[in-house]
Backbone bond lengths (Angstrom), bond angles and torsions (degrees), N, CA, C in turn:
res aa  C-N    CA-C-N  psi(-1)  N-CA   C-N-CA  omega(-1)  CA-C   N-CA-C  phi
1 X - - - 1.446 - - 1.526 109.35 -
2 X 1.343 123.88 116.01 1.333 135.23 171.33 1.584 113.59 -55.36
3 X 1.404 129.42 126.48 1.199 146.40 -157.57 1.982 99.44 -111.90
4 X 1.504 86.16 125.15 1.655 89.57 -169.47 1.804 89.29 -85.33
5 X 1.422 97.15 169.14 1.593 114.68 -179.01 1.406 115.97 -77.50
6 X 1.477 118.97 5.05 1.924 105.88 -154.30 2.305 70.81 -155.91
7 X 1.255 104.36 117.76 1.352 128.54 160.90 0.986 104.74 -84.66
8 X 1.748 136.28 104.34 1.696 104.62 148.85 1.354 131.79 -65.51
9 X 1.454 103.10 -44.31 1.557 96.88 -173.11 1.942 112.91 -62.74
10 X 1.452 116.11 -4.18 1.139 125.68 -178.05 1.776 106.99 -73.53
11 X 1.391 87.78 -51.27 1.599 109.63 166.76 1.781 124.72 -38.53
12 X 1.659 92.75 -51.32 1.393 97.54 -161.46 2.174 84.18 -85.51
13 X 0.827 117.51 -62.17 1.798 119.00 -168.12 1.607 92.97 -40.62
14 X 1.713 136.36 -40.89 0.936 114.62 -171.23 2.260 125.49 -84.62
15 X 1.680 92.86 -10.60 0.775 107.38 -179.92 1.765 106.47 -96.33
16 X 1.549 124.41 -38.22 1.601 102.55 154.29 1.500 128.36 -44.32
17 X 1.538 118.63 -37.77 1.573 113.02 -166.21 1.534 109.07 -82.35
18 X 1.497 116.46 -19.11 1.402 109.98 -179.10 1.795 101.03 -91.79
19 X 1.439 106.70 -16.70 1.907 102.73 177.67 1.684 98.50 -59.44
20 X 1.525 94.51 -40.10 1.841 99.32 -169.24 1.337 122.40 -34.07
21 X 1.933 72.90 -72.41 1.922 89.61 -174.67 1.452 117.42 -67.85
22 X 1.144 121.13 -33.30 1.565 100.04 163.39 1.618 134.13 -75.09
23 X 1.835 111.66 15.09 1.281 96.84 -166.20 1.842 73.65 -109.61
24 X 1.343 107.71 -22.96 1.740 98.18 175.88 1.622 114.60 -73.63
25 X 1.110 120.12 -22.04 1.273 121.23 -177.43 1.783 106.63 -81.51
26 X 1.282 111.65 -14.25 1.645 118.70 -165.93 1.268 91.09 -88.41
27 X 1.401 121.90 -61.22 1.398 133.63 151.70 1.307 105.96 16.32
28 X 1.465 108.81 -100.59 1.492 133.51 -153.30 1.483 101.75 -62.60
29 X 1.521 102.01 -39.71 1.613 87.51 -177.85 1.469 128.02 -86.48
30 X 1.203 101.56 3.78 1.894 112.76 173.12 1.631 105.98 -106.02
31 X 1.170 94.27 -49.28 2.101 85.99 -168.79 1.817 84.94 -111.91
32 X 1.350 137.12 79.15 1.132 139.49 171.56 1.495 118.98 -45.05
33 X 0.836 139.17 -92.21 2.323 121.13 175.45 1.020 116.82 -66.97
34 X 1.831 113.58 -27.50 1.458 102.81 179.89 1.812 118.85 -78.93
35 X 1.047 102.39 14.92 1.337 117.80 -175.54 1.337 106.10 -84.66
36 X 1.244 138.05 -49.43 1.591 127.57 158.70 1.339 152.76 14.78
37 X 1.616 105.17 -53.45 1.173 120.21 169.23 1.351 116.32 -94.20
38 X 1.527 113.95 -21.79 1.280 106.33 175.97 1.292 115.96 -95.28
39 X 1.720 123.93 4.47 0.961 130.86 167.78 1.651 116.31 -74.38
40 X 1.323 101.74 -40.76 1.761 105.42 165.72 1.210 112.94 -66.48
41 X 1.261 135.63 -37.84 1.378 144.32 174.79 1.717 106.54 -33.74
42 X 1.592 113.73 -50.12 1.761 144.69 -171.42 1.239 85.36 -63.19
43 X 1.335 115.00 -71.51 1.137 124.89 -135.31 1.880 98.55 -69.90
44 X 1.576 102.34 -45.09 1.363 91.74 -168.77 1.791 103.70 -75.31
45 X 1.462 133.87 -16.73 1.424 123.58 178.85 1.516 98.01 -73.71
46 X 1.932 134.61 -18.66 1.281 124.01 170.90 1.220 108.30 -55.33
47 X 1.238 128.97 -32.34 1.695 125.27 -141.78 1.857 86.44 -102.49
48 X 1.271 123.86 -28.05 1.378 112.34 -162.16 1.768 105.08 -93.10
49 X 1.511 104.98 -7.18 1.278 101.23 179.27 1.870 101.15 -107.28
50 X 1.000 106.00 -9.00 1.642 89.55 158.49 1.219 119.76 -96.54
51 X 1.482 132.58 -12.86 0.978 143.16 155.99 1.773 106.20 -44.66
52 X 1.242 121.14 -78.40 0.957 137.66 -155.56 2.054 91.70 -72.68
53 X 0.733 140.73 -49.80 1.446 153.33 159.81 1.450 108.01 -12.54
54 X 1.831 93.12 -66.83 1.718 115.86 166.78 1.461 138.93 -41.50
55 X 1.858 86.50 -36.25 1.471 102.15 -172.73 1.912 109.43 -89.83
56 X 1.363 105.03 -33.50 0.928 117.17 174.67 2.132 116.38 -66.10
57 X 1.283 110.86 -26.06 1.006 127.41 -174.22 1.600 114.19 -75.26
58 X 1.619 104.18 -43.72 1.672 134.46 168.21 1.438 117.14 -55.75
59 X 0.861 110.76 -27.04 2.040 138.86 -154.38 1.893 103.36 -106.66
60 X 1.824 88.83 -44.30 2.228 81.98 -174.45 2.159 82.33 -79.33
61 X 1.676 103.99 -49.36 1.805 74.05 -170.27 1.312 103.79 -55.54
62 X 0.972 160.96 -66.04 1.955 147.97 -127.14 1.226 98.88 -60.97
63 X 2.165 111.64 -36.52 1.625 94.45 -168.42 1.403 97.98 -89.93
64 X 1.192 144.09 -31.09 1.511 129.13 161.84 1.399 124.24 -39.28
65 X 1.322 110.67 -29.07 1.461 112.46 -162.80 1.814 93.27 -89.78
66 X 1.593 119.76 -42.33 1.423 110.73 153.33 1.145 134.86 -23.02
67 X 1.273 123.48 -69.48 0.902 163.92 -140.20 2.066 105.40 -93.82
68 X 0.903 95.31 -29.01 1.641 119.54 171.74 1.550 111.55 -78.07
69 X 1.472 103.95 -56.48 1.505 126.09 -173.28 2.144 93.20 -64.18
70 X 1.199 99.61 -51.06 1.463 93.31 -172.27 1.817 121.21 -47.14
71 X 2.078 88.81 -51.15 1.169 80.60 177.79 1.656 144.30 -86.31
72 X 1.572 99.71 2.96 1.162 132.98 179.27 1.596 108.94 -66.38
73 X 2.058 111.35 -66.18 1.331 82.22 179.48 1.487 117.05 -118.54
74 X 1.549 92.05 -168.69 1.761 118.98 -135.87 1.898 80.45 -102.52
75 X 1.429 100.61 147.44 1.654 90.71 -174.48 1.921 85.07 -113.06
76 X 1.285 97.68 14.04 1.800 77.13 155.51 1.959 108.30 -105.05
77 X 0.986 107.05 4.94 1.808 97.71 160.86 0.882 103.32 -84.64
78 X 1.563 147.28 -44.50 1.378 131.66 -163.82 1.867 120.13 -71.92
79 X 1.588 126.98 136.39 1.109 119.23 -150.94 1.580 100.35 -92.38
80 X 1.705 80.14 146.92 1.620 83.57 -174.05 1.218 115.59 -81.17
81 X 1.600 155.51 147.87 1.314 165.21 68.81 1.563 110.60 33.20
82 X 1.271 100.27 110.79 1.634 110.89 174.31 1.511 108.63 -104.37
């Protein structure tokens, strides 16, 4: 399968983890200890959007990879049933 030049979902996972770390790093330096909890707060919407990124990523290959298989085979190889 030929691989296009421009990933979105590559796009979007690389553009959640850098939204992260700079909204945790903004964090600390404006509300300094009390920043903590809302630093896990980041941290855990980081983990659910690469999660979900992942799943979504798993899901376009399966239907490509379908979708491959379809057009690949020939329904005169498959044996016929008497």
């Amino acid at each position: 399968m030929p691989h296009k030049n421009f990933d979105m979902l590559r796009a979007l996972a690389i553009a959640s983890q850098a939204l992260g770390l700079t909204l945790i790093i903004t964090l600390e330096t404006v509300m300094r200890d009390t920043a903590r909890p809302w630093q896990g707060v980041v941290l855990g919407a980081m983990v659910a959007a690469a999660l979900l990124i992942a799943l979504a990523r798993l899901y376009r290959r399966n239907k490509q990879r379908k979708r491959w298989d379809q057009r690949v085979s020939d329904p005169d190889d498959e044996p016929r049933q008497s």
